[in-house]
N, C-alpha and C positions, 0 to 999 in steps of 0.2 A: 228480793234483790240479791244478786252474787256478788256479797261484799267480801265475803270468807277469802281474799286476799290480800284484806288490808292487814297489816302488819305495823306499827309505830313502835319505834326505837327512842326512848327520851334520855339524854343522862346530860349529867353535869363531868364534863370531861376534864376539867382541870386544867387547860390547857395542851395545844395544839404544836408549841413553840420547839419541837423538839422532833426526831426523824422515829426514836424508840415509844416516844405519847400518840405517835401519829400511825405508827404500824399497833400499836395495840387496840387503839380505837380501829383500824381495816376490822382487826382478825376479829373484834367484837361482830361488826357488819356482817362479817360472812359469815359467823356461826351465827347469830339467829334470823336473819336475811329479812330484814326488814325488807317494807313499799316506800317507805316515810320515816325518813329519821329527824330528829329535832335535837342539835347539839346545841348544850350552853358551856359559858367561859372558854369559848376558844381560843382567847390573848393573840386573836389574827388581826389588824389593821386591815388587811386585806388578802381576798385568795384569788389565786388565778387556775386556769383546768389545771396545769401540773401540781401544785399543792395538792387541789382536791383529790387527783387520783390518787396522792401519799395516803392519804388517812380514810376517802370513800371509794374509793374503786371506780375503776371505769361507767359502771353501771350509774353512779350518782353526778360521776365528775365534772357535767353541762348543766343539770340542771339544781338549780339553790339559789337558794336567797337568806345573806347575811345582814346583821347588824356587825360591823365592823367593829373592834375592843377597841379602848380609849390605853392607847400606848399597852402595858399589858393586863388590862382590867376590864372585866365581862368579854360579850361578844358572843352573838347568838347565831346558829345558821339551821334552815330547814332544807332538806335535799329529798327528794321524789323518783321512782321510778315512772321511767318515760312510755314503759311499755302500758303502765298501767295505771299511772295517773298523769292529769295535768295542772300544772300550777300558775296561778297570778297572784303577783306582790297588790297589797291592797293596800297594807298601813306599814310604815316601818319608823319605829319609835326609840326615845333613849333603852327603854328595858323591855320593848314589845312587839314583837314583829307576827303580822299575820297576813296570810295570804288564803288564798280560794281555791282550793283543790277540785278537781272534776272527773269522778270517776269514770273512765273510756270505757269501761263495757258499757255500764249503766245510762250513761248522759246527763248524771245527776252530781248534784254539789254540794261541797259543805266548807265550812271556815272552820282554820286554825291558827289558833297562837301560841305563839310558843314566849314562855318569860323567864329572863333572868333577872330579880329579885335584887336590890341593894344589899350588901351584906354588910352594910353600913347600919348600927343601930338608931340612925340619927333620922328621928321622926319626919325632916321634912322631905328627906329622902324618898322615905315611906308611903309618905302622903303622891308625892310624884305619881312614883311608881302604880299606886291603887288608882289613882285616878287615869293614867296611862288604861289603868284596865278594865275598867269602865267604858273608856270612848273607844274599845277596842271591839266592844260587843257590835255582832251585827247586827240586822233587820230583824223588825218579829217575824218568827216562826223559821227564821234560816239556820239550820243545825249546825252548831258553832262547837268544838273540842278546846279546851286551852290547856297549858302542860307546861310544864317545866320545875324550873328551881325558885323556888316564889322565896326564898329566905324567911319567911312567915310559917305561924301556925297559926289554925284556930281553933285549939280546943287545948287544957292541959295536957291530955295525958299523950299529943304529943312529942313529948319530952321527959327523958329519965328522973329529973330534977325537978326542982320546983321554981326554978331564976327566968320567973318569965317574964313578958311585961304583956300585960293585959292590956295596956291601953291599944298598944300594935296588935292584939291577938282580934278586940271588939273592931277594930278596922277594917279589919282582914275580912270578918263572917261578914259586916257590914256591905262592903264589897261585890260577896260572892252571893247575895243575897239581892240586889241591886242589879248582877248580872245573869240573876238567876241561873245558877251554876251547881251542881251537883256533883260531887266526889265519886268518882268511880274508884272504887273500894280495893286498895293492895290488897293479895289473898295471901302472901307467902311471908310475910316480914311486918314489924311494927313500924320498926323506922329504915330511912332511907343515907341517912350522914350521921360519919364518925367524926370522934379528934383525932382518933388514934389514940388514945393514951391508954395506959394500963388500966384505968377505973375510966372507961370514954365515959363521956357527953354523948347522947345520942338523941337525934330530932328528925320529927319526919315533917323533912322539906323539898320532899320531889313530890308532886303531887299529879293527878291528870281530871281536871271536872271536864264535864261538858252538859247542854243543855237538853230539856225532852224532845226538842226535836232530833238532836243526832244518837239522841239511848234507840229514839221508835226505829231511825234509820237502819241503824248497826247495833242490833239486838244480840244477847248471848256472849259479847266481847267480856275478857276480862283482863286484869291487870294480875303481873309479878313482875319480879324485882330478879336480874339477876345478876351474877358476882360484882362486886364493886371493882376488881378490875386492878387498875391502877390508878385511879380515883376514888375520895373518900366519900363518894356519893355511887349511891347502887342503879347501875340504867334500870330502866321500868320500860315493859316491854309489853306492848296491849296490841290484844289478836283475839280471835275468838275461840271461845271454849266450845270443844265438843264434848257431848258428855253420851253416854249409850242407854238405850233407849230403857224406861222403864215401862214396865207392866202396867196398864192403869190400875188402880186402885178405887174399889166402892168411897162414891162421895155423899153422903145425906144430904140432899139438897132441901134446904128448909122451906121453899118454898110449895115443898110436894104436899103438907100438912092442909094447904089450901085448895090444892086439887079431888076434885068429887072422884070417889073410886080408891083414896087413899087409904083408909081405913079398913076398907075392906079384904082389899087388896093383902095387908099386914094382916087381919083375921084367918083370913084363910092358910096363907104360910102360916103364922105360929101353934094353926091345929092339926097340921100333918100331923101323921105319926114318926115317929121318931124313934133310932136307939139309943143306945147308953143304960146305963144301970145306975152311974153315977148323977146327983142331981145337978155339977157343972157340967157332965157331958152331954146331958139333953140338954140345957140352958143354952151348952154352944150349939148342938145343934139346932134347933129352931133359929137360934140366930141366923146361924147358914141360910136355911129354908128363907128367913125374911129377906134375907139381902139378897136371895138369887130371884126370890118374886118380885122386891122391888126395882131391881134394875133391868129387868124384864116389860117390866110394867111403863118405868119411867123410858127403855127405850122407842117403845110402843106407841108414844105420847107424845115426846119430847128430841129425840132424838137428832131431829135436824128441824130443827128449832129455826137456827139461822140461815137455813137454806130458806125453808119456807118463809121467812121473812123477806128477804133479797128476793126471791121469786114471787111477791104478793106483792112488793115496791114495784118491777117491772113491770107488773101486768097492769098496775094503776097508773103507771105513768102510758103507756100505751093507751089506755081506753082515754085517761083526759086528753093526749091528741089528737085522738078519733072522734071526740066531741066536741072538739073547735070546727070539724067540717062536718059532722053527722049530727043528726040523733041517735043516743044509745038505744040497741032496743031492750026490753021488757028484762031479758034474760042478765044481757052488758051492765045494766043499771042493778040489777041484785047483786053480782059478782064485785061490782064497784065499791055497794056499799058494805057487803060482808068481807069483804078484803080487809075494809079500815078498820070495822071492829077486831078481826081476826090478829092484826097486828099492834093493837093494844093489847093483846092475851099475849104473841110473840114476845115486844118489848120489854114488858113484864118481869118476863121468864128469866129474858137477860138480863136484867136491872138487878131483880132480886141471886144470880148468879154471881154478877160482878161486886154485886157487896157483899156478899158471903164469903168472894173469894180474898178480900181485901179484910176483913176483918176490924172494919169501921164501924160495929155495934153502935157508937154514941152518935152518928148521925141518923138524922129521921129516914126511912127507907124512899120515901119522894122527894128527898135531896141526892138520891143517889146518883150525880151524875157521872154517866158510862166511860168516860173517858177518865175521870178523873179517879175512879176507883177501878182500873184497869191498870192505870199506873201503879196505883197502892199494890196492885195483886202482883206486878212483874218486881216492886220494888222486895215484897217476901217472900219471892223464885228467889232475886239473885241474894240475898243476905241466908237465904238456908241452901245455896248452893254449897257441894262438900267439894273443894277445886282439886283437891288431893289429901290423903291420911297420912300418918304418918305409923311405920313399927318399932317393933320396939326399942331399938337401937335409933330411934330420931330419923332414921332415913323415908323420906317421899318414899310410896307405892301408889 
């Protein structure tokens, strides 16, 4: 899919109420030029296109959809590019508005919410609000993003301090767990809102989850945070990461120990001859030697594994339509059934791939199912992903 132009813009703008909050939110727009922005606390009652193009630019200013602020308190709005997305209002709630996005290259869809959070510590508030976000979820399996300023945490440490209330925090996970919801992980900042004070408070409550079907959709996205602006909350700004290409790397695949030929195979590399005078530098040599006869060997074997797999499904699903009007002959009928066994050895191959790449030892290897330690493997890509270092002076490279 060529999603590599979604771009979403989240922030807590602090209000809209003013012509100087309203050009500093544009000039945010235009420097990181989001597809999809999702403002909260805009203190608007109502916007009409000349507002909009104050604070979104022409480009946003026909298309949005707001929750309207209650005199000047909350107020939520999502705004879309026309050229390249399309939107339907689907739910619009006291603290939750979500709509159905469709992306125009593709012809495919996903749901988003955007929430502004009670900043009310007054539980039944809370309770609203969580449950607003619950009946917010869509269909199974429809790839759903939600975002915003949820005024909640779930976990200590995010927050400087220790003045939490747990009872709001087990709510909160309760919730997102319920929505089956997954955190897409800030890479640049701890927290997202200051007080401002000399000694801040500081708490991360901008947040952005979304569910496995929109991680499968729009793979390789990530999250940062950037200036806070003229708000004490920092926009959060998710697009996708490019990263440059590495070199593979030799991988032991453990399952090769069960393969006939394996041992042999390592016999004969670790009795080359070798140099060195040293006894680590013949030790790494031979290493060498192994590892270049094994991935030699495993290419040999293994290699395209999953092609022959896909290409063994097709061929079997052809001959069972051929045998609803024929009889197979003698030859059809071998090919048929050495296909099946063939892709019990494929399957195999990837099963015991996919758990080795996930790193789920404590399940039995015939529970390993493909999908679900597929996710495991993508979930320790994006947590050992390095989004940027930093020198020695603190500064991004």
């Amino acid at each position: 899919m060529n999603d590599s132009n979604l771009r979403i813009l989240n922030w807590n703008v602090r209000g809209l109420n003013s012509a100087a909050r309203r050009e500093a939110v544009k000039i945010m727009i235009q420097q990181s030029n989001p597809t999809l922005i999702c403002l909260q606390k805009t203190k608007l009652g109502s916007i009409d296109h000349l507002l909009a193009v104050d604070f979104l630019g022409q480009r946003f200013s026909n298309f949005f959809e707001c929750i309207p602020a209650d005199e000047t308190r909350g107020g939520v709005l999502i705004a879309w590019d026309q050229d390249f997305l399309e939107g339907e209002l689907m739910d619009r709630r006291l603290y939750c508005l979500s709509l159905k996005m469709t992306l125009k290259l593709e012809n495919s869809s996903f749901f988003i919410t955007s929430v502004y959070g009670p900043a009310s510590n007054n539980s039944t508030d809370k309770d609203v609000f969580l449950n607003e976000l619950r009946a917010s979820q869509p269909a199974a399996n429809d790839p759903w993003v939600c975002l915003g300023d949820f005024n909640l945490i779930y976990q200590a440490r995010d927050k400087n301090n220790c003045n939490i209330n747990r009872s709001h925090m087990r709510k909160f996970r309760q919730a997102l767990d319920a929505c089956e919801l997954l955190e897409i992980v800030l890479q640049n900042k701890k927290y997202t809102w200051s007080n401002g004070q000399r000694n801040p408070v500081l708490v991360h409550l901008d947040r952005v989850f979304c569910n496995k079907e929109w991680e499968d959709m729009f793979t390789g996205y990530s999250l940062n945070a950037l200036s806070s602006s003229l708000s004490d909350h920092c926009p959060l700004f998710l697009c996708k990461h490019s990263q440059r290409h590495r070199m593979a790397s030799f991988k032991f695949e453990s399952f090769w120990t069960r393969v006939p030929g394996f041992f042999e195979t390592v016999q004969q590399a670790w009795d080359l001859p070798v140099r060195g005078t040293s006894p680590m530098m013949i030790f790494h040599n031979r290493l060498e030697n192994t590892r270049t006869a094994l991935k030699s060997w495993s290419k040999e074997l293994f290699s395209e594994a999953r092609l022959q797999l896909h290409m063994a499904n097709e061929v079997i699903q052809r001959l069972d339509m051929a045998q609803e009007s024929r009889t197979l002959s003698q030859a059809e009928f071998e090919l048929h059934r050495d296909l099946k066994q063939h892709i019990l050895g494929w399957s195999a191959v990837e099963r015991s791939r996919r758990r080795q790449s996930s790193r789920l030892i404590n399940l039995k290897e015939g529970d390993a199912c493909t999908k679900f330690f597929h996710q495991k493997a993508k979930g320790r890509r994006k947590r050992n992903l390095i989004a940027y270092l930093k020198n020695d002076n603190g500064e991004m490279v």
